[in-house]
PDB file with SEQRES, HELIX, SHEET and CRYST1 records, atoms N, CA, C and O in Angstrom:
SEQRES   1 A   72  UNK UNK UNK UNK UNK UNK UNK UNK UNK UNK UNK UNK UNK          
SEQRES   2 A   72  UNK UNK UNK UNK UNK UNK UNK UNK UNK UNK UNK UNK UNK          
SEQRES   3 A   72  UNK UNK UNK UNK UNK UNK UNK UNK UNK UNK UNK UNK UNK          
SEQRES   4 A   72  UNK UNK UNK UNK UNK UNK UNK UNK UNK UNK UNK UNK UNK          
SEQRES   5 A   72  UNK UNK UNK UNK UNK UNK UNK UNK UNK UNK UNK UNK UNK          
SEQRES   6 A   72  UNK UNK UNK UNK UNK UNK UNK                                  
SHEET    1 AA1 2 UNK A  20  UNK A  26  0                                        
SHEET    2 AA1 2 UNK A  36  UNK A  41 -1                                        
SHEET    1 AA2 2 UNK A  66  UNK A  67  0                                        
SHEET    2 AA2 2 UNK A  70  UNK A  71 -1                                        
CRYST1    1.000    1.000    1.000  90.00  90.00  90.00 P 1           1          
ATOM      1  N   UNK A   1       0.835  -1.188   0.000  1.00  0.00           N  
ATOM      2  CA  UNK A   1       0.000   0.000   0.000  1.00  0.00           C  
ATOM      3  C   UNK A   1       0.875   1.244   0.000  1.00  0.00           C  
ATOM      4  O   UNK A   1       1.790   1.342   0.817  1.00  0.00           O  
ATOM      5  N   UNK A   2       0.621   2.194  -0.889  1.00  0.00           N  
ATOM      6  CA  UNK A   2       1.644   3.372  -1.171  1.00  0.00           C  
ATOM      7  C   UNK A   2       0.935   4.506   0.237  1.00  0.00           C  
ATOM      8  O   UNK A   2      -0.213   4.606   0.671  1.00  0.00           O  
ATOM      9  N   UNK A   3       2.158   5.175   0.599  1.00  0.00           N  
ATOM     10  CA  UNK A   3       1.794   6.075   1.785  1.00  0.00           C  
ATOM     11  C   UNK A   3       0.501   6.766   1.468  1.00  0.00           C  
ATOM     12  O   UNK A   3      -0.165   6.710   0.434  1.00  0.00           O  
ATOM     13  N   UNK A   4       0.249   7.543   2.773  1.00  0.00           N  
ATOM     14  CA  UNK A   4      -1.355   8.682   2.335  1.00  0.00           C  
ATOM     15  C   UNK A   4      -0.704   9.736   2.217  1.00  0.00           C  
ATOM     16  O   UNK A   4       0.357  10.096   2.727  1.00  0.00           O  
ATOM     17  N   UNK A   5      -1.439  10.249   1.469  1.00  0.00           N  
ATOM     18  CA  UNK A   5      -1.128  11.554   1.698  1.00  0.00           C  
ATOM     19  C   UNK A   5      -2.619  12.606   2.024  1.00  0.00           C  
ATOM     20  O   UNK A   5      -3.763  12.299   1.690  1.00  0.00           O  
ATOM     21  N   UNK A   6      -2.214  13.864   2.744  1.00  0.00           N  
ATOM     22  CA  UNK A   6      -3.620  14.531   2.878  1.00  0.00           C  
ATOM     23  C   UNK A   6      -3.345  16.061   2.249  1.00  0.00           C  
ATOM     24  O   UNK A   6      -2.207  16.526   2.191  1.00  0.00           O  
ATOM     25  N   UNK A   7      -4.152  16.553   1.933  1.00  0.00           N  
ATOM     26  CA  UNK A   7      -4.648  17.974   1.685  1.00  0.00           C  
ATOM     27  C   UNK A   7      -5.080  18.824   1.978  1.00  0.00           C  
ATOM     28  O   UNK A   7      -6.296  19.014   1.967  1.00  0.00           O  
ATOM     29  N   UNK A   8      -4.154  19.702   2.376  1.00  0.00           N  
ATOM     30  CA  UNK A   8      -5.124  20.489   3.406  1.00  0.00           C  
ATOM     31  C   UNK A   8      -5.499  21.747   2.824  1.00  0.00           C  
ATOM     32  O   UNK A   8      -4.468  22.419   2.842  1.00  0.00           O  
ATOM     33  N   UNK A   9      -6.330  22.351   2.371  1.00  0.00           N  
ATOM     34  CA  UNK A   9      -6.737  24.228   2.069  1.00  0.00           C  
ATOM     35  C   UNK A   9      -6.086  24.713   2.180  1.00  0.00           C  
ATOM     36  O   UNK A   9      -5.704  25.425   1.251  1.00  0.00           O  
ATOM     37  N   UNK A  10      -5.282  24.711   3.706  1.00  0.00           N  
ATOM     38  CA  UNK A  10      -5.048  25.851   4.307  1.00  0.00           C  
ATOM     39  C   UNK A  10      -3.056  25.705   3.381  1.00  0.00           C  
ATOM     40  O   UNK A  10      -2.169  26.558   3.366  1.00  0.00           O  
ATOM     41  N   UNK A  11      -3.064  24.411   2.823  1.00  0.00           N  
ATOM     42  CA  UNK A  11      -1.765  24.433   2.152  1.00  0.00           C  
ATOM     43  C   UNK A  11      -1.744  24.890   0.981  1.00  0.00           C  
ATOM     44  O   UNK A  11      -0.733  25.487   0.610  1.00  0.00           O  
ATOM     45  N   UNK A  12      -2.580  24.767   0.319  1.00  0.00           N  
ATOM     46  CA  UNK A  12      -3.185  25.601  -1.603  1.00  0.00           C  
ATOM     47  C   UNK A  12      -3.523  26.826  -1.315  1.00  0.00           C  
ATOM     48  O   UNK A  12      -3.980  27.420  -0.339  1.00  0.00           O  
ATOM     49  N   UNK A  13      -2.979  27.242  -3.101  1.00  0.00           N  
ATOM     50  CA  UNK A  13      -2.964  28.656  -3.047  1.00  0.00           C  
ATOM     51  C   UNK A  13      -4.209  28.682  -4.174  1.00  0.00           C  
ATOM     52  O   UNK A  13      -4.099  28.482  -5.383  1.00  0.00           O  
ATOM     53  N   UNK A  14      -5.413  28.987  -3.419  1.00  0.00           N  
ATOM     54  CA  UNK A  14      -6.447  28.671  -4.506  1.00  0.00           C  
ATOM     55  C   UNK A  14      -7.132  30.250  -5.041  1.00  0.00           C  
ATOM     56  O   UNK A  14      -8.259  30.596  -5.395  1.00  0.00           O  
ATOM     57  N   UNK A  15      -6.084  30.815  -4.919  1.00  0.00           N  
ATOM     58  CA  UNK A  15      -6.372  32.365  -5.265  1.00  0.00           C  
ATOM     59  C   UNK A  15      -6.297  32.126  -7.046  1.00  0.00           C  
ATOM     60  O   UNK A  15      -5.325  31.611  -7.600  1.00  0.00           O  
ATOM     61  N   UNK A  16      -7.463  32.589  -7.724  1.00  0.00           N  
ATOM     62  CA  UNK A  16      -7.532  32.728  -9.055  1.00  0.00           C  
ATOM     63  C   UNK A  16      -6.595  33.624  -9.556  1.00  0.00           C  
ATOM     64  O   UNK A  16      -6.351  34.565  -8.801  1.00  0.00           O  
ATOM     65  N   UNK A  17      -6.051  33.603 -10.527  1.00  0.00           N  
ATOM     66  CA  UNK A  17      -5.362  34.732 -11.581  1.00  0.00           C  
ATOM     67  C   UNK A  17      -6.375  34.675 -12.566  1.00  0.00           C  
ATOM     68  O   UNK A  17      -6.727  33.515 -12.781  1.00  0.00           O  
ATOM     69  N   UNK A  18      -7.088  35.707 -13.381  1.00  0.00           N  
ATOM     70  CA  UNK A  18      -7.211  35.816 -14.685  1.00  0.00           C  
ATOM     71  C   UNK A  18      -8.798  35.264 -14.484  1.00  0.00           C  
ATOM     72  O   UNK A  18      -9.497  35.016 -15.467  1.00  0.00           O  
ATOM     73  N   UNK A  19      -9.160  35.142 -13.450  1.00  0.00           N  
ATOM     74  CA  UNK A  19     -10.505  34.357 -12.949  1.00  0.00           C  
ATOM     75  C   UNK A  19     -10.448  32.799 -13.011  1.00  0.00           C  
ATOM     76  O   UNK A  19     -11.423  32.131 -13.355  1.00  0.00           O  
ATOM     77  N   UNK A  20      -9.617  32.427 -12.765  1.00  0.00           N  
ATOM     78  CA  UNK A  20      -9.593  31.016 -12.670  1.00  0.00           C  
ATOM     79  C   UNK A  20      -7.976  30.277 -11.961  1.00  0.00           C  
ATOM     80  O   UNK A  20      -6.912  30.889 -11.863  1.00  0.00           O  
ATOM     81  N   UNK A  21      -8.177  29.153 -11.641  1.00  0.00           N  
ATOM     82  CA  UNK A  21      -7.154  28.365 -10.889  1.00  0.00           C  
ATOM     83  C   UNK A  21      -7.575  26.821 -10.778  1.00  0.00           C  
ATOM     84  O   UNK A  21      -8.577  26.344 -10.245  1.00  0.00           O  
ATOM     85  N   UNK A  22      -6.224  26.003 -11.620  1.00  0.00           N  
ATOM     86  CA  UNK A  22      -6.708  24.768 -11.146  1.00  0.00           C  
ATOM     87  C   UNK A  22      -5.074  23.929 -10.853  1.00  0.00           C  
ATOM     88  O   UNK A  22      -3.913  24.019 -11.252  1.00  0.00           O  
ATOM     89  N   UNK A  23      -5.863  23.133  -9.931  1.00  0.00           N  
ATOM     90  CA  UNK A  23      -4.446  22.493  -9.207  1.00  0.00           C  
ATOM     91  C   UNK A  23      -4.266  20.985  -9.189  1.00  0.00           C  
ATOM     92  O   UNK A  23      -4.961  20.291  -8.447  1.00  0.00           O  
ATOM     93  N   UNK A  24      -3.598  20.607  -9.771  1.00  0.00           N  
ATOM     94  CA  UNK A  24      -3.959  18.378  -9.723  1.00  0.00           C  
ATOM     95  C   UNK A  24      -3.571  18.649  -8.671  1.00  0.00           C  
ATOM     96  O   UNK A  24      -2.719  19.533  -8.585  1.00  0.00           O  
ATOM     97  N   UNK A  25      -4.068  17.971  -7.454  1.00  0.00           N  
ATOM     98  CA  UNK A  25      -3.248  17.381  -6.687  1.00  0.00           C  
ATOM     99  C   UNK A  25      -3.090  15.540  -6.976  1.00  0.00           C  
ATOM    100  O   UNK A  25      -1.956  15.161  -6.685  1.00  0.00           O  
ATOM    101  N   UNK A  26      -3.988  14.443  -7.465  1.00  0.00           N  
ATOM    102  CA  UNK A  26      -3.298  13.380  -7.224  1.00  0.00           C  
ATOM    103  C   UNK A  26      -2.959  12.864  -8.883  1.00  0.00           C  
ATOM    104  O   UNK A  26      -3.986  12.877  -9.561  1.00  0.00           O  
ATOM    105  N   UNK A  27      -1.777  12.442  -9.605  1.00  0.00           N  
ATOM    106  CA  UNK A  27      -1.349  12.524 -10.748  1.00  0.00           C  
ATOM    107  C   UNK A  27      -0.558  11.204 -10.829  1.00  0.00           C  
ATOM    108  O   UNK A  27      -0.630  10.265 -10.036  1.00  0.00           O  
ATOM    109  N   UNK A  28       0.398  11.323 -12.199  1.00  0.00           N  
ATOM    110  CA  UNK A  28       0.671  10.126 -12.228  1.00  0.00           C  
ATOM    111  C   UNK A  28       1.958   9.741 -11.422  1.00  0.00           C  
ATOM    112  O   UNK A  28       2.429   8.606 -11.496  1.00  0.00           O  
ATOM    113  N   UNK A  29       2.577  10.849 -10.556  1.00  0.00           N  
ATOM    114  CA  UNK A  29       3.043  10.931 -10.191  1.00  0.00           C  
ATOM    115  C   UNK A  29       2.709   9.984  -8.229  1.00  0.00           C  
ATOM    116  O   UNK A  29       3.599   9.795  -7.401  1.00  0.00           O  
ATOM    117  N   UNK A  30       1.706   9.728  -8.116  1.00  0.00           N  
ATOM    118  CA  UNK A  30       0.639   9.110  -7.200  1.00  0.00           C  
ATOM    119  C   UNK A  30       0.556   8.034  -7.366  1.00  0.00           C  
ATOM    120  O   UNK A  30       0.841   7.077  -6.648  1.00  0.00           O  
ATOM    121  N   UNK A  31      -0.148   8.162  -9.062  1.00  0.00           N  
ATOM    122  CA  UNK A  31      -0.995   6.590  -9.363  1.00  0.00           C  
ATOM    123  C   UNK A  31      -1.488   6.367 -10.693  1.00  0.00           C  
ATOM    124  O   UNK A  31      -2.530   7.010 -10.827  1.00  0.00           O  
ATOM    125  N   UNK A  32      -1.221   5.801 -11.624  1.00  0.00           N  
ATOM    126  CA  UNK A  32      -1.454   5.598 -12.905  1.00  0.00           C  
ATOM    127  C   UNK A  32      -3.123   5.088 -13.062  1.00  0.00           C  
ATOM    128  O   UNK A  32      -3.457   4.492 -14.086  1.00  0.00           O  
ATOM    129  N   UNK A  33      -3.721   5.256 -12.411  1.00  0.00           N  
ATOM    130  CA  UNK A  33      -5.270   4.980 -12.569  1.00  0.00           C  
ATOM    131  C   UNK A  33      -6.212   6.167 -11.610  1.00  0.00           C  
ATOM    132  O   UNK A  33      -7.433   6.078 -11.485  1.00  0.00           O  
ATOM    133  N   UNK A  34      -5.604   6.960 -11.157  1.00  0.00           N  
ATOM    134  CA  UNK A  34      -6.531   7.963 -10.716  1.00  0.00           C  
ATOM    135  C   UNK A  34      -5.899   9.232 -10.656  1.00  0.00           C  
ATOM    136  O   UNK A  34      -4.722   9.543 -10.470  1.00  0.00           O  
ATOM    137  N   UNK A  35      -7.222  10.094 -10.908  1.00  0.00           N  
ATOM    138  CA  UNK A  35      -6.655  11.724 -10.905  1.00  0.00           C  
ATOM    139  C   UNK A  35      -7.247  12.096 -10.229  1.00  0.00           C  
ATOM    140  O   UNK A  35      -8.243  11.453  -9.897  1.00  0.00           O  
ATOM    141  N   UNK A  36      -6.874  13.720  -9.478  1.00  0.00           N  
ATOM    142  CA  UNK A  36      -8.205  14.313  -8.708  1.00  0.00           C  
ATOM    143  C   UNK A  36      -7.435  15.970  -8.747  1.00  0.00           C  
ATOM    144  O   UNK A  36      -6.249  16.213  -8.971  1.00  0.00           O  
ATOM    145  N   UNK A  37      -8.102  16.559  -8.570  1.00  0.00           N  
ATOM    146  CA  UNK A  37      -7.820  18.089  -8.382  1.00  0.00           C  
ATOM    147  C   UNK A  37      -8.847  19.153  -8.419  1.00  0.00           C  
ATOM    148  O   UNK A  37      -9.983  19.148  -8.891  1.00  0.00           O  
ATOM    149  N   UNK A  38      -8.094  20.167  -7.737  1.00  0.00           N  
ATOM    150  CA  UNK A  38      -9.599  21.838  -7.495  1.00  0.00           C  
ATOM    151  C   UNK A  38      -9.426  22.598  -8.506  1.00  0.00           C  
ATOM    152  O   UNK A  38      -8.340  22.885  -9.008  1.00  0.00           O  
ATOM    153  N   UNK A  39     -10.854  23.079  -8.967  1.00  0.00           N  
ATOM    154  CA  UNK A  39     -10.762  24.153  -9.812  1.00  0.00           C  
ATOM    155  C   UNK A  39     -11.258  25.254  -9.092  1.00  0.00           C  
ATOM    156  O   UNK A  39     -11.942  25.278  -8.069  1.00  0.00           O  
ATOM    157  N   UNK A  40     -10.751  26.275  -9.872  1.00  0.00           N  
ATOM    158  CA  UNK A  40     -11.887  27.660  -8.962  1.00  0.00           C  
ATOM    159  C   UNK A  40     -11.929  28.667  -9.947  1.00  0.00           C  
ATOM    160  O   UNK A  40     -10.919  29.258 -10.330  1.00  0.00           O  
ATOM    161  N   UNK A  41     -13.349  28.932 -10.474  1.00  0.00           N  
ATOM    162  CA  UNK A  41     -13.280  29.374 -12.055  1.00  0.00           C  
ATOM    163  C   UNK A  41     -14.376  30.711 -11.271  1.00  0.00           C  
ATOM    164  O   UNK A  41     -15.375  30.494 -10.586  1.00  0.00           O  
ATOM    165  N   UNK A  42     -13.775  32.121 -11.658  1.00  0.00           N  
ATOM    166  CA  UNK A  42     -14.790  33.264 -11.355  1.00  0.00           C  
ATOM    167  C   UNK A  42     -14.519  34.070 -12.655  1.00  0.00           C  
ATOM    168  O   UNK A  42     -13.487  34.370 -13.257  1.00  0.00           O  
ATOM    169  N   UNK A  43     -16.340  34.397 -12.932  1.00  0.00           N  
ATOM    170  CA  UNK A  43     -16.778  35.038 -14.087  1.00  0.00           C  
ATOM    171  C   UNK A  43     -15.885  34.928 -15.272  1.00  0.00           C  
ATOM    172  O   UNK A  43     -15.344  35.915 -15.769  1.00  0.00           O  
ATOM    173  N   UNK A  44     -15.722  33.582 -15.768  1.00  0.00           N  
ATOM    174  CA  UNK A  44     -14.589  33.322 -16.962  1.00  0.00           C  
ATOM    175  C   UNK A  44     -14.968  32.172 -18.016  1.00  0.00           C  
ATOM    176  O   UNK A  44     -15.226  31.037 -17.617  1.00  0.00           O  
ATOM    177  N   UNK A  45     -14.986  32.440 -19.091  1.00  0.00           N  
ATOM    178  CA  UNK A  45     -15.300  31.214 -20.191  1.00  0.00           C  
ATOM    179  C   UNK A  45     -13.682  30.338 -20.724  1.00  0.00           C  
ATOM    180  O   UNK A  45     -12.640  30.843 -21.142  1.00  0.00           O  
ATOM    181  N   UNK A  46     -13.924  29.353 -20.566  1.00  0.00           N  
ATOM    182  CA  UNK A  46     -12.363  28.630 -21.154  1.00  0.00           C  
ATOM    183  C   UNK A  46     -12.443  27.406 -21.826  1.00  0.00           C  
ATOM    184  O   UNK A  46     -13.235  26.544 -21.445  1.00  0.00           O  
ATOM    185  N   UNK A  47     -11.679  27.235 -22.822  1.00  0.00           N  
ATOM    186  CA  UNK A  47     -11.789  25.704 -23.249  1.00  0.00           C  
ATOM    187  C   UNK A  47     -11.025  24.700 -22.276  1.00  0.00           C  
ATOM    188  O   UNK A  47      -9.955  24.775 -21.673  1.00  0.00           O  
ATOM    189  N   UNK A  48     -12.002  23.744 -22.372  1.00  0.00           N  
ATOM    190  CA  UNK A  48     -11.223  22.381 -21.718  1.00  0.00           C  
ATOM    191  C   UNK A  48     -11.125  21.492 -22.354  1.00  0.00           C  
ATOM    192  O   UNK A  48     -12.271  21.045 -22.414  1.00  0.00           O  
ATOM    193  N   UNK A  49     -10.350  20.737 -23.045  1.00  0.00           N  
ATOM    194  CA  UNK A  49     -10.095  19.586 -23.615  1.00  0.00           C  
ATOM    195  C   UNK A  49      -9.510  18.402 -22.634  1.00  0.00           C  
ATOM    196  O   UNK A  49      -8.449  18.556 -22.028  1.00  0.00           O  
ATOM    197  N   UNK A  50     -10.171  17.400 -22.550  1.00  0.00           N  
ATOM    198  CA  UNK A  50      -9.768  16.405 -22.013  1.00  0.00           C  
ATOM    199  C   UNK A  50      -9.756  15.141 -22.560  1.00  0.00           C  
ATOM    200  O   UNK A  50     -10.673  14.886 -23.341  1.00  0.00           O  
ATOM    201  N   UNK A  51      -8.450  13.784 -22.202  1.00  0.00           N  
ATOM    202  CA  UNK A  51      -8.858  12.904 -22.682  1.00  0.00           C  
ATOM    203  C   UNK A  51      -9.372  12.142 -21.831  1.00  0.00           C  
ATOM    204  O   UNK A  51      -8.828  11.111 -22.224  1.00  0.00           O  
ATOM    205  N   UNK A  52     -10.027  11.796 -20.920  1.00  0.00           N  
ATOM    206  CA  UNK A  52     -10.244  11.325 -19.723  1.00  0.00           C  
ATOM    207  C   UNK A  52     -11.846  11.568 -19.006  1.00  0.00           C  
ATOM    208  O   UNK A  52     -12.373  12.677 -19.101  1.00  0.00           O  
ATOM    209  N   UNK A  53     -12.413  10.637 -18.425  1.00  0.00           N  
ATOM    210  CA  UNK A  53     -13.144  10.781 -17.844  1.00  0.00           C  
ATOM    211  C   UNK A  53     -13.137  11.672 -16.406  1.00  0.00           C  
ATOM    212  O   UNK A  53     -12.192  11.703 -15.618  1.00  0.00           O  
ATOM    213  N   UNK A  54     -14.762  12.579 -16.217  1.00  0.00           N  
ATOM    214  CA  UNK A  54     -14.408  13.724 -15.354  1.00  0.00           C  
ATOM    215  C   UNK A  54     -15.544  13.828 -14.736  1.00  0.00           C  
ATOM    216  O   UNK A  54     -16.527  13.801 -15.476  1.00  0.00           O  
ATOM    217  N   UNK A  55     -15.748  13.947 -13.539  1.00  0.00           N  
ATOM    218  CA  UNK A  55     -16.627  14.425 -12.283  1.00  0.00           C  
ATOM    219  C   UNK A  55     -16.050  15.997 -11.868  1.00  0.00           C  
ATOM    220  O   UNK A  55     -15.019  16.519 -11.446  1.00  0.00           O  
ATOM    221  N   UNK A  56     -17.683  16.445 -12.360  1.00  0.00           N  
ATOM    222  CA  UNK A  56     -17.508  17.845 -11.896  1.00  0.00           C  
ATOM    223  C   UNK A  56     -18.463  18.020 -10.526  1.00  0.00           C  
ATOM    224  O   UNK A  56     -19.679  17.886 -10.386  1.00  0.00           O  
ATOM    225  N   UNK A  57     -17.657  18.290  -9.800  1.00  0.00           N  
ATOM    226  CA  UNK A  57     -18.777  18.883  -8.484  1.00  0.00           C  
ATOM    227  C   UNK A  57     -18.311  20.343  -8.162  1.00  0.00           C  
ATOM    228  O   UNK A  57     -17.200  20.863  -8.066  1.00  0.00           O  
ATOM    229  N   UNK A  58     -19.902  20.912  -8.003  1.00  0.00           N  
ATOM    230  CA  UNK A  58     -19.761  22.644  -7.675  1.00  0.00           C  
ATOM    231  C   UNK A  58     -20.078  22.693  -6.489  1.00  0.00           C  
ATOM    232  O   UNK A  58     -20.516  21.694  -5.917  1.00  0.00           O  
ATOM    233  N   UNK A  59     -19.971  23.500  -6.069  1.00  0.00           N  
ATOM    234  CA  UNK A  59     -19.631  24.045  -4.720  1.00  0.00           C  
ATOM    235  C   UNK A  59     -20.582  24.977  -4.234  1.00  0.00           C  
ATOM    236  O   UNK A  59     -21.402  24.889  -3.320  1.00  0.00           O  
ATOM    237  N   UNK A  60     -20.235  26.126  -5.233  1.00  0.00           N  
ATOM    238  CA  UNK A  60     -20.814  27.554  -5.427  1.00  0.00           C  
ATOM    239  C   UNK A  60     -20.987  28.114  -6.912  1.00  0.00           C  
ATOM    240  O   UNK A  60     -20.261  27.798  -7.855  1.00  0.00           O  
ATOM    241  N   UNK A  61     -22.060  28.993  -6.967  1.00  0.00           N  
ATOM    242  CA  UNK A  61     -22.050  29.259  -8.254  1.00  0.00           C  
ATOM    243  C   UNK A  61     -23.004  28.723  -9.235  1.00  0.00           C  
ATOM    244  O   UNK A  61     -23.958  28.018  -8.908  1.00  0.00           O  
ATOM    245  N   UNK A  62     -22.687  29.125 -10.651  1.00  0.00           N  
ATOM    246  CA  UNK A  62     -23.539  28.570 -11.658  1.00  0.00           C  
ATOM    247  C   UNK A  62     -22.467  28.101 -12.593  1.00  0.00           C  
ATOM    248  O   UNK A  62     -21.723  28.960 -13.066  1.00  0.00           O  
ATOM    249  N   UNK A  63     -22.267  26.648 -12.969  1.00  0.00           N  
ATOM    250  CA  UNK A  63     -21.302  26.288 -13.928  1.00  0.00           C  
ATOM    251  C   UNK A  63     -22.321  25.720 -14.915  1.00  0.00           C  
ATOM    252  O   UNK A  63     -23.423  25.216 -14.698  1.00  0.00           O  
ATOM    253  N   UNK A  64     -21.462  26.000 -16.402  1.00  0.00           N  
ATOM    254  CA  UNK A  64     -22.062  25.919 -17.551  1.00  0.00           C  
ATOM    255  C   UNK A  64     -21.086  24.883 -18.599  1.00  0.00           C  
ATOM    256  O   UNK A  64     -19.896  25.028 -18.878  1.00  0.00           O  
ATOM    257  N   UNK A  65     -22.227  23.593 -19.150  1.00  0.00           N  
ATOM    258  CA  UNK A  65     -20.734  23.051 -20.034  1.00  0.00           C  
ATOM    259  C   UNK A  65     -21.177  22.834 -21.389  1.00  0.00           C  
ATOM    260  O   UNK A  65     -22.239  22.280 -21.673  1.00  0.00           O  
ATOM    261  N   UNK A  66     -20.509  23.191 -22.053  1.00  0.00           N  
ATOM    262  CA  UNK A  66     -20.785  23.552 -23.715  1.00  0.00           C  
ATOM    263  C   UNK A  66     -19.967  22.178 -24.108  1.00  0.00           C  
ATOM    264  O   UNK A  66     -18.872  21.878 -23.630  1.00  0.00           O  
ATOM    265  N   UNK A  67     -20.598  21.510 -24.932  1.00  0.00           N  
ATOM    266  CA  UNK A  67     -20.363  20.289 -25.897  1.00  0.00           C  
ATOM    267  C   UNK A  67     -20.797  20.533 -26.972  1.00  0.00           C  
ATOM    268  O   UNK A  67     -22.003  20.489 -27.217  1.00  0.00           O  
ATOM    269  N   UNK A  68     -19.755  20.890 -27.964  1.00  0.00           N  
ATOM    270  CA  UNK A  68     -20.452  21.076 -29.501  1.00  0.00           C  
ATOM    271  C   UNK A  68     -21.825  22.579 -29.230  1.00  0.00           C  
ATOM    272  O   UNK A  68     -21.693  23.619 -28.585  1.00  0.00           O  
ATOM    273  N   UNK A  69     -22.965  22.090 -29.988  1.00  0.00           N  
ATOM    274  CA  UNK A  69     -23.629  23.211 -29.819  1.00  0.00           C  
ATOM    275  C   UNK A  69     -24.479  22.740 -27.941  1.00  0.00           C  
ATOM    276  O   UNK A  69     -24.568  23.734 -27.221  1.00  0.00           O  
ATOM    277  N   UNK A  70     -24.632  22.356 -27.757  1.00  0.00           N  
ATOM    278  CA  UNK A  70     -25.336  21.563 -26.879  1.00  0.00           C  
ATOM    279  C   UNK A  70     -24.523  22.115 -25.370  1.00  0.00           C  
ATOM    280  O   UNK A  70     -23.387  21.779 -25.036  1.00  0.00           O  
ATOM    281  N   UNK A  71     -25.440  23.033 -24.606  1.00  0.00           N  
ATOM    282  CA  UNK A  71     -25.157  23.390 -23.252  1.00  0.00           C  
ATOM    283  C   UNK A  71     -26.117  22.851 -22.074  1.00  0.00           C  
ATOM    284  O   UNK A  71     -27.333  23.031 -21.993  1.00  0.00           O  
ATOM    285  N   UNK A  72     -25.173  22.053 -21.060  1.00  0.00           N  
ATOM    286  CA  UNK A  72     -25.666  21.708 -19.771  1.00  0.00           C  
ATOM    287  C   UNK A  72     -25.909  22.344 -18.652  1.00  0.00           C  
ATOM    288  O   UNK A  72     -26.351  21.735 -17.678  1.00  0.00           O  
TER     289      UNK A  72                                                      
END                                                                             
């Protein structure tokens, strides 16, 4: 079993630049089968391309996701 590791807030610098901030914390550097990390997106439109499957959970706010023409 590979060590734990924890995360704490109070250690991230989750202050946006430019209206947005995102941080992996667990990578392949962790674990070749799982990812995880925070976003913190204020009043900002951006592309995301991913190859990977993704769980978005909000917090606060109104998030919007554009696929092709098609918005969620």
């Amino acid at each position: 079993m590979s060590e734990i590791k924890i995360f704490r807030k109070k250690d991230l610098d989750l202050e946006p630049v430019n209206g947005m901030k995102t941080i992996g914390l667990v990578n392949v550097s962790f674990s070749d089968k799982l990812g995880a990390g925070i976003g913190v997106f204020e009043d900002c439109s951006i592309p995301w391309h991913i190859t990977y499957d993704e769980v978005i959970n909000i917090l606060e706010g109104q998030f919007k996701l554009q696929v092709g023409d098609k918005i969620y």
